[in-house]
N, C-alpha and C positions, 0 to 999 in steps of 0.2 A: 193534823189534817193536811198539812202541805206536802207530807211523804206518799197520799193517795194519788197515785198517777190519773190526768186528767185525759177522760175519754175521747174529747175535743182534740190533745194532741197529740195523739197517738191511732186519731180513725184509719189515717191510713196503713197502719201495721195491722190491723183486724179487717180492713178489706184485702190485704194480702195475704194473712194468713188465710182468708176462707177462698181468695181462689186458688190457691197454693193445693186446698183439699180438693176444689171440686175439677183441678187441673189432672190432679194423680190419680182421680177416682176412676177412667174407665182400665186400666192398667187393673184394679181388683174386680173386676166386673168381668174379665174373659180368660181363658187360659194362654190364647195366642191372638195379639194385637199385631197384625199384617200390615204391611205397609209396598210398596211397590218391589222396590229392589231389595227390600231387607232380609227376604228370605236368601235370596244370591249370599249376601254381608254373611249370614249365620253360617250359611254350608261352607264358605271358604275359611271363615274362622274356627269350622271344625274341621275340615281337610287339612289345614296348616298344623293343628294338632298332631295329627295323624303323621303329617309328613316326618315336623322333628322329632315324632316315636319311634321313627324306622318303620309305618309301616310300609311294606311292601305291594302294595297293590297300588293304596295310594301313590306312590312315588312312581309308579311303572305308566303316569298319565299327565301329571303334574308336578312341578319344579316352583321354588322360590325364583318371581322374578330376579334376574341380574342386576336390572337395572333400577336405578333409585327413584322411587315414584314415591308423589306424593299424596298418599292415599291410607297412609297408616293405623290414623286414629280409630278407630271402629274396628277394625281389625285385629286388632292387638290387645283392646278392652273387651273383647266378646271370646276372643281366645283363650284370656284369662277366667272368664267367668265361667267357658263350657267345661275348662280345668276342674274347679269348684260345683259348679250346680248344672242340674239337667238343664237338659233346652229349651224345656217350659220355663223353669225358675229362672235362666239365666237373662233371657230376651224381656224377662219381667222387670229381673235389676238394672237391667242396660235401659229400658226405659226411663225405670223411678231417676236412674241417675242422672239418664239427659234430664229427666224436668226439672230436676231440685239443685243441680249445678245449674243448668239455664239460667233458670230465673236468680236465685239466690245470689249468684253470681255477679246477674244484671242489677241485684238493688244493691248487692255490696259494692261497685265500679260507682253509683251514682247514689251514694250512702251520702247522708248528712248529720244533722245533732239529731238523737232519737224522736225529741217531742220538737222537731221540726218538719212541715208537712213536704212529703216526698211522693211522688206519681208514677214511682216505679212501677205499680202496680200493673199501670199502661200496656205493659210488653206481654200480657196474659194471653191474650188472642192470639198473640203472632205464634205461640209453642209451637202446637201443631197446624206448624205450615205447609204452603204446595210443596216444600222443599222436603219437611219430614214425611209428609204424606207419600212424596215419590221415593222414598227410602234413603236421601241422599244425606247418610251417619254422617259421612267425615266430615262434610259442608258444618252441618248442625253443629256436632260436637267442634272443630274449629272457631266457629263462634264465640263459645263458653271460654275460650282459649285468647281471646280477642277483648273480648270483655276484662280477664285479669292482665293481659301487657296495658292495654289505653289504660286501666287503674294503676300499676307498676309507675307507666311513666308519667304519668298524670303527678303522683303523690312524689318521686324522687326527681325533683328539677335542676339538681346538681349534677356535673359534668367529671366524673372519675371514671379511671378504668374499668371498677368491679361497677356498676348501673349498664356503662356498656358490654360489659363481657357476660350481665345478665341479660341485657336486651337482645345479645346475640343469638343466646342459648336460647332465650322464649321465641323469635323468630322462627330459627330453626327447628323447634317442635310445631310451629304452628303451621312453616312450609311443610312438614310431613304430617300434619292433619288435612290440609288442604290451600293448593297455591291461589284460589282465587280469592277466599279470605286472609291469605296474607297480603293480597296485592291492596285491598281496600284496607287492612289494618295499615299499612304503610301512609298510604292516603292520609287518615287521619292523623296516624302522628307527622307527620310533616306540615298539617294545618294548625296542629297542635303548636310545632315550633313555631308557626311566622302567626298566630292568634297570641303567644308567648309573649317574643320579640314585637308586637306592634302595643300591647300592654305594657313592656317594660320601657319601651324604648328605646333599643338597645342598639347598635352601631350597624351599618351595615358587615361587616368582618365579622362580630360577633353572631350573628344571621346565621351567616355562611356556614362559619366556622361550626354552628350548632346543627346543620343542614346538614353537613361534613360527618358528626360523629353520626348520625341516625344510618346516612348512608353508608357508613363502614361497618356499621352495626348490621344493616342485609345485605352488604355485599354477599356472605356466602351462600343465603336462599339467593341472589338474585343471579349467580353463577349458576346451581344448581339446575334454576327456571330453564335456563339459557340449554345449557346441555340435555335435558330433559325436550324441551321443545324444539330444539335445533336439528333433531334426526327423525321427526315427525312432518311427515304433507299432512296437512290439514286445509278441507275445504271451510271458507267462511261464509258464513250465511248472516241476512242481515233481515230483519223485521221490518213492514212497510210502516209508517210512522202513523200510520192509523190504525193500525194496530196495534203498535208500543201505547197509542193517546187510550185506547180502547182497555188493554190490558191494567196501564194505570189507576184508570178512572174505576174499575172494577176492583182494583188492590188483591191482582191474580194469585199475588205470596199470600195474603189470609184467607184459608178457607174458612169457609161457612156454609154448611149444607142444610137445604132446607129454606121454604119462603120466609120465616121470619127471622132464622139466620143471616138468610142475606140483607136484610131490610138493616137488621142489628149493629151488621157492618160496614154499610154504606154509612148508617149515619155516628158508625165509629169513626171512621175513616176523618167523615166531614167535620166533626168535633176536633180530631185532633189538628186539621189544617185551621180550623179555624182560632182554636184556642192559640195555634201557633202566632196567627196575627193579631189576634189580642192582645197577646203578652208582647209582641214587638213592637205595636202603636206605642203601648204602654212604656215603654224602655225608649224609644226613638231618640230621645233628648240626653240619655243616662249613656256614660261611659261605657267601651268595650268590657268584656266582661269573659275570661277566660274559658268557663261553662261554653263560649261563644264559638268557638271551632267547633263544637259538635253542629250545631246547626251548618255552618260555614260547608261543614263534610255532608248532612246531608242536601243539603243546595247543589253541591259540588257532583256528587252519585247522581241528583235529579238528571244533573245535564247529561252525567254520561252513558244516565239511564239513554237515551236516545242518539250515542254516537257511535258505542260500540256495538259491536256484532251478535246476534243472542246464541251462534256455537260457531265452534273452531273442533273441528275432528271429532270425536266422539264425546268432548267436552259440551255442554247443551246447558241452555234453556239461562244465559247470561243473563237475560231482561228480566227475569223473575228474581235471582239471585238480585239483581242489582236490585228493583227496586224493594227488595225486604231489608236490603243495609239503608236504604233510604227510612224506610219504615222506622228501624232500630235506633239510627242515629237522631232522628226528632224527636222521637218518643224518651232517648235518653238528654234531651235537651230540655223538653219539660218538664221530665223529673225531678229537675234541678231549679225551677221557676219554682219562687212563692207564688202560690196561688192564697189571695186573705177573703175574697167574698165567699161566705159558709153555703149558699146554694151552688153556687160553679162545685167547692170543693166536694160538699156532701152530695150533690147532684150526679158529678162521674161517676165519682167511688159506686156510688150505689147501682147507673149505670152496665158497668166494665162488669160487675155483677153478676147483672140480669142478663145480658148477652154474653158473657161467659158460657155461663149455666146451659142457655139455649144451643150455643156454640158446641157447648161437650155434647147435647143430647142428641145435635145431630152427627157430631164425632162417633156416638156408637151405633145410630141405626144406621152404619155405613161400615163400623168395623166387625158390630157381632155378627153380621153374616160371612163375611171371611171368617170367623171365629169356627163356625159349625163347615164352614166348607174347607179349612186346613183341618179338620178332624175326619173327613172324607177322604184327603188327599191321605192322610195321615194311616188312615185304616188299608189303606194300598200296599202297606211295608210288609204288614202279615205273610202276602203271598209273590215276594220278592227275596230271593235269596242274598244274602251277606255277599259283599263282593263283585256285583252284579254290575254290569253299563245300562242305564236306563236312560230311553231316549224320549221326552216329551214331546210330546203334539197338541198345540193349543188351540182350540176350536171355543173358547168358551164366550158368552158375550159383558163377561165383566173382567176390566182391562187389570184390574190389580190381582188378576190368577195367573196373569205372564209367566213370574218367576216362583209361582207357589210351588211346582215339583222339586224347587230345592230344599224344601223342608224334609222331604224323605230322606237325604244323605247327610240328615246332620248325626241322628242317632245313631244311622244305621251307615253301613260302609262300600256307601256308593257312588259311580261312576257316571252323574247326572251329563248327558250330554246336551243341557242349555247353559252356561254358564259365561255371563256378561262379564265378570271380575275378569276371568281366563283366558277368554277368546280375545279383548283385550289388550295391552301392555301399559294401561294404567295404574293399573293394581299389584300389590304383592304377589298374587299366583299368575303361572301362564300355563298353557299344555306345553307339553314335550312337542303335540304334531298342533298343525290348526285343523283338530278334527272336524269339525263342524264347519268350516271353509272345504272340507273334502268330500264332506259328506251333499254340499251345496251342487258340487260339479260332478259327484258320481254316485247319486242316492241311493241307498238300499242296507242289507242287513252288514253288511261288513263294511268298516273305515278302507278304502283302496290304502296300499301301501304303509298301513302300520301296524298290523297283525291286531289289531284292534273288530271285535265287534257287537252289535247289541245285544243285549241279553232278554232285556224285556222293551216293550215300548208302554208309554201311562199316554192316555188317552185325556183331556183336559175339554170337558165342554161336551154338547151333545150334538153338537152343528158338524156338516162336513168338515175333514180338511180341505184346506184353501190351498198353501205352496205347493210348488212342483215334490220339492225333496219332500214333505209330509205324506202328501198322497200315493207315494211312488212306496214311501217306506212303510205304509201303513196298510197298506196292498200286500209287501211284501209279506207283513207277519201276519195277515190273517190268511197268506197261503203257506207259510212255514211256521207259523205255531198257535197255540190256542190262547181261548180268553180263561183269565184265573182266577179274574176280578171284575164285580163291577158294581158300580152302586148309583144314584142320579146323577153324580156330578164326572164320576171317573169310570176308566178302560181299563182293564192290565192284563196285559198280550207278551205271554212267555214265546221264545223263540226256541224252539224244539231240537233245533241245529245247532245250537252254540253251548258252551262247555255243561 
């Protein structure tokens, strides 16, 4: 009998493995799971294909940026995949994989002995956050990358050249998945050293000296930063601090759609601040405790949740990012608390569950309808020619069809003229011209001065156009060409003049 594993300790590996299921589950429930800018992420990860095939159309609008941006990760795992599998199946695996590296990831960093109770489970809600919602891959996937350095360095506490010539190299992938979670991964291991050193006791020299190798360890991301932001004006914008208190108190990084979604969350939210001070009364009297920098880092993001700036140039929306590493860092602090009262334990668990569950369900009466409205955008390609410039106009009144016309050019081989990655010099692609900065000051069917022009224009929404350029170009092609297409949601307006 003593070889039968006891259910008592191992409940929390059966609360994670079911929200593990009911996390993955809307990914087999649709053909295309939209998210803000993730259509932009697909179409440039199929252009890039295109590019290094030689083809030629492709190339005659767009180039490999020059310069070293760190924006890689998404990029480079969607390119691989569009390689491999169509654009349905591809954007399916690029999913399963953010969720099941995420997470898996997250319990394996804050792992303990198996039939020891662990709260990893906690970090279920945060998946699909404001951050994935707004399509922002590299950010996400960076994380997952974040999660295996703090375990790296967490587990190897010895000081040899091969730990730091690996911490170097992990850095450095992590600067080219995304520099702002490398600047908070820095963070914590540098609290990680002085929560280290104030446990060990260690000398002041020895401090330093271990301060010394982390910082030579990013010296080359933090050169990188430097030249990357050094040839960038960027204006900074700053949150009024009633609003950073407002956005907080809300927990604007977890969505929750839906009245009892949101109800679920608040008093998520409120459970975990509070379980935070319970287990620290508890502990008050007890020794530092290593686990103890994570909290220390997220105390440390709290404050700067409120210092720094929420964008610098086309980099955006800092106060969200920041406080979901807050979010991340406490929750992997508790995960790492014994928790022994059997109602607290079987209470959450049971919990994190229930609002899970509620949480996916309004995950999908928000996603299946992009689902059926990328299969409208989608039924547009029929009467769009191969090789075509197709210029979006977005009139619609649901904000995440912004970048949905770049679904057209993933299959097919086109020359979408909205594209945030390009227009850009964030990203891996750039245009050859800044057509769409051209198109701003002298609208109409032809790009001024780059022998460039539309082919067709997609009509997005049923509402007027609003901009100048929109109205002015959408004028133009219903007097220089016909409509070819159209269905509730979409336009498609061939230009009768162009090749």
């Amino acid at each position: 009998m003593k070889n039968i594993p006891n259910f008592k300790d191992y409940w929390h590996w059966y609360v994670f493995i079911t929200l593990l299921i009911i996390t993955i589950s809307p990914i087999f429930m649709m053909d295309y799971l939209i998210t803000l800018d993730g259509p932009n992420h697909i179409y440039n990860s199929a252009t890039f294909n295109r590019i290094i095939n030689g083809d030629a159309y492709t190339n005659s609008y767009l180039e490999l940026n020059p310069q070293i941006t760190p924006n890689y990760a998404s990029f480079l795992i969607l390119s691989l995949l569009l390689q491999i599998f169509s654009s349905t199946v591809a954007v399916k695996v690029f999913h399963l994989f953010f969720i099941l590296a995420f997470t898996l990831s997250f319990a394996y960093w804050n792992r303990s002995k198996p039939d020891k109770p662990n709260l990893a489970y906690l970090i279920f809600p945060l998946v699909f956050s404001y951050l994935f919602y707004s399509g922002f891959y590299n950010f996400v996937l960076a994380i997952i990358l974040m999660f295996w350095i703090l375990n790296y360095f967490e587990k190897s506490n010895h000081h040899n050249f091969r730990k730091h010539f690996s911490l170097a190299f992990l850095l450095i992938l992590l600067y080219f998945s995304h520099s702002i979670v490398f600047v908070f991964t820095g963070i914590a291991l540098a609290l990680f050293v002085t929560t280290h050193s104030a446990i060990k006791k260690v000398t002041l020299t020895k401090f330093i000296l271990s301060l010394c190798y982390l910082i030579a360890a990013a010296l080359p991301c933090v050169v990188l930063a430097i030249l990357f932001m050094g040839s960038r004006e960027s204006e900074i914008v700053y949150l009024e601090f009633s609003e950073l208190l407002k956005n907080l108190f809300s927990s604007k990084s977890i969505i929750a759609k839906g009245f009892l979604a949101e109800i679920g969350k608040y008093f998520f939210t409120f459970s975990l601040v509070l379980l935070t001070v319970f287990v620290s009364f508890k502990r008050v009297s007890r020794k530092l405790q290593l686990s103890d920098y994570l909290l220390i880092t997220a105390l440390s993001i709290l404050l700067l949740y409120f210092i720094l700036p929420d964008s610098v140039g086309y980099a955006s929306v800092f106060s969200v990012r920041i406080e979901y590493f807050f979010w991340i860092f406490l929750i992997s602090w508790l995960a790492r608390q014994e928790i022994k009262a059997n109602l607290l334990k079987y209470g959450l668990g049971s919990f994190v569950i229930i609002f899970t569950t509620i949480q996916t369900n309004g995950h999908l009466a928000h996603w299946m309808p992009l689902n059926t409205d990328t299969k409208k955008v989608l039924a547009a390609n029929d009467f769009i020619n191969n090789e075509s410039s197709v210029y979006p106009i977005f009139t619609s009144n649901t904000w995440d069809h912004y970048h949905i016309s770049n679904i057209l050019g993933v299959e097919k081989n086109l020359f979408i003229l909205e594209n945030t990655g390009a227009r850009q010099d964030y990203f891996p692609l750039k245009y050859h011209e800044p057509y769409e900065k051209l198109l701003d000051s002298l609208p109409g069917l032809k790009i001024a001065n780059t022998g460039q022009a539309i082919d067709y224009v997609i009509k997005i929404g049923k509402n007027p156009a609003e901009t100048e350029r929109d109205i002015i170009i959408y004028d133009a092609i219903r007097n220089a060409g016909e409509l070819v297409y159209e269905n509730d949601l979409v336009e498609v307006w061939k230009n009768n003049f162009s090749k």
